[in-house]
C-alpha positions as CSV (number, residue, x, y, z in Angstrom):
1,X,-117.5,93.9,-36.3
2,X,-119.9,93.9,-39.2
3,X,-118.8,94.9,-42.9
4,X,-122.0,95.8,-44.6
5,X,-122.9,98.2,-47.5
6,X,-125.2,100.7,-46.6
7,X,-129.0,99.7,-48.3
8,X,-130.6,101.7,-50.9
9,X,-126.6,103.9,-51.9
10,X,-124.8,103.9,-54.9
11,X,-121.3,104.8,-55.0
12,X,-119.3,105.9,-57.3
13,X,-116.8,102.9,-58.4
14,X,-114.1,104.8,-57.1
15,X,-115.8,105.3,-53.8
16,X,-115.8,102.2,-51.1
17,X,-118.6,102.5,-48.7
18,X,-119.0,100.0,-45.7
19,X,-120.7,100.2,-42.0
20,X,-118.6,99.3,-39.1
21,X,-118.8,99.1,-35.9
22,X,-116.6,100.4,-33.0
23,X,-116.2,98.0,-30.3
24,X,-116.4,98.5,-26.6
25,X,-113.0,99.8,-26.5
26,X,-113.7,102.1,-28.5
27,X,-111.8,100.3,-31.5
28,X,-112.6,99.6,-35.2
29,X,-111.4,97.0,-37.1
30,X,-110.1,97.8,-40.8
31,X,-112.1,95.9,-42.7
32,X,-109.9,93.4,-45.3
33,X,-111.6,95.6,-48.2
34,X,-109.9,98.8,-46.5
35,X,-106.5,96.9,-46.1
36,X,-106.4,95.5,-49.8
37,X,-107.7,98.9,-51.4
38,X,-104.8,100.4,-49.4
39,X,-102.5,97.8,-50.0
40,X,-101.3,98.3,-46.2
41,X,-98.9,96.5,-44.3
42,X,-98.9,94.8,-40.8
43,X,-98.4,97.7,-38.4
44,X,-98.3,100.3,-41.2
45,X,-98.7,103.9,-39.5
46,X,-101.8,106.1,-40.9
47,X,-102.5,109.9,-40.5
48,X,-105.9,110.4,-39.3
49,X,-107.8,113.8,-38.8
50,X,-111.3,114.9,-38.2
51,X,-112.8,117.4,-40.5
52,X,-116.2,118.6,-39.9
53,X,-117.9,115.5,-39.0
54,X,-116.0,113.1,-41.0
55,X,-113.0,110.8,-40.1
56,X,-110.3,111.0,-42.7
57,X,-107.6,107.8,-42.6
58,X,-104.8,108.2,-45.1
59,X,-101.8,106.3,-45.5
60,X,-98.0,108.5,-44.6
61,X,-97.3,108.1,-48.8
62,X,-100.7,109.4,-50.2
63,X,-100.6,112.0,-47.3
64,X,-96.6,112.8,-48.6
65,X,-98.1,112.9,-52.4
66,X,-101.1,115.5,-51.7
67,X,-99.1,117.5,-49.4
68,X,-96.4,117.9,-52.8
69,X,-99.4,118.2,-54.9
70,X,-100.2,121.4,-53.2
71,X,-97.1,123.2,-52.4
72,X,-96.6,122.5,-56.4
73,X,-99.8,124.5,-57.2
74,X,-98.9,126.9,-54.5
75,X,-95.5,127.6,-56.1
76,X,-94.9,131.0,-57.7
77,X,-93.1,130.5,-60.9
78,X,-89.3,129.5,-60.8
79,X,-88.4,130.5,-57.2
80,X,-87.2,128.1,-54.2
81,X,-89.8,127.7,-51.9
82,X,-87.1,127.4,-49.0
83,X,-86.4,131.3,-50.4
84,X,-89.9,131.9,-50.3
85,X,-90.7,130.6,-46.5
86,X,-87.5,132.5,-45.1
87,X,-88.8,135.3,-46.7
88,X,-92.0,135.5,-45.5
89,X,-90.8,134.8,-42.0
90,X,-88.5,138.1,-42.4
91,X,-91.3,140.3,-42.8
92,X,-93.6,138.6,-40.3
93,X,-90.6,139.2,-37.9
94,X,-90.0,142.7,-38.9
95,X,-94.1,143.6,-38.2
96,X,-93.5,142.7,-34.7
C-alpha cells in the first residue's frame, strides 16, 4: 500500500489528502497519518457510509458529536425532544 499525495493539489491545512491503494482482498490499510490525525485505537470501531461517490470514515465520538450538533439546531425552543418525537408519531399514527 502506497501513501502518496496527490501531484499538482493544494489542500487546505485542515484537509489530509493521500492515495491508497486497496489490496487484492479488497482491503485498505489506514495509513499511520489517518490513525494519528484520528488518534484511534487498536481495534477502534468506525462508522462508514457512502455518499454520492465519496467514502466517509468517521470515528463512533465525532459521529455521536455531529449527530448532537444537529438535533440541537433542529430543536424548537425549550421543548423535550422525547415530547416532540412522540408527538409526531401520534399524528403520523392518527393519518393512517
Amino acid at each position: 500500500m502506497t501513501d502518496k499525495t496527490e501531484p499538482g493539489t493544494a489542500s487546505p491545512p485542515s484537509a489530509l489528502t493521500r492515495l491508497i491503494r486497496i489490496g487484492q482482498a479488497g482491503r485498505a490499510v489506514m495509513s499511520t497519518w489517518i490513525t494519528k490525525a484520528l488518534n484511534v485505537k487498536d481495534e477502534q470501531a468506525f462508522a462508514v457510509s457512502l455518499e454520492d461517490d465519496c467514502i466517509r470514515l468517521q470515528t463512533i465520538e465525532a459521529g455521536l458529536k455531529r449527530a448532537r450538533e444537529i438535533a440541537r439546531r433542529k430543536r424548537r425552543g425549550n421543548s423535550s425532544l422525547v415530547d416532540e418525537f412522540i408527538a409526531e408519531r401520534r399524528a403520523e399514527a392518527a393519518q393512517d
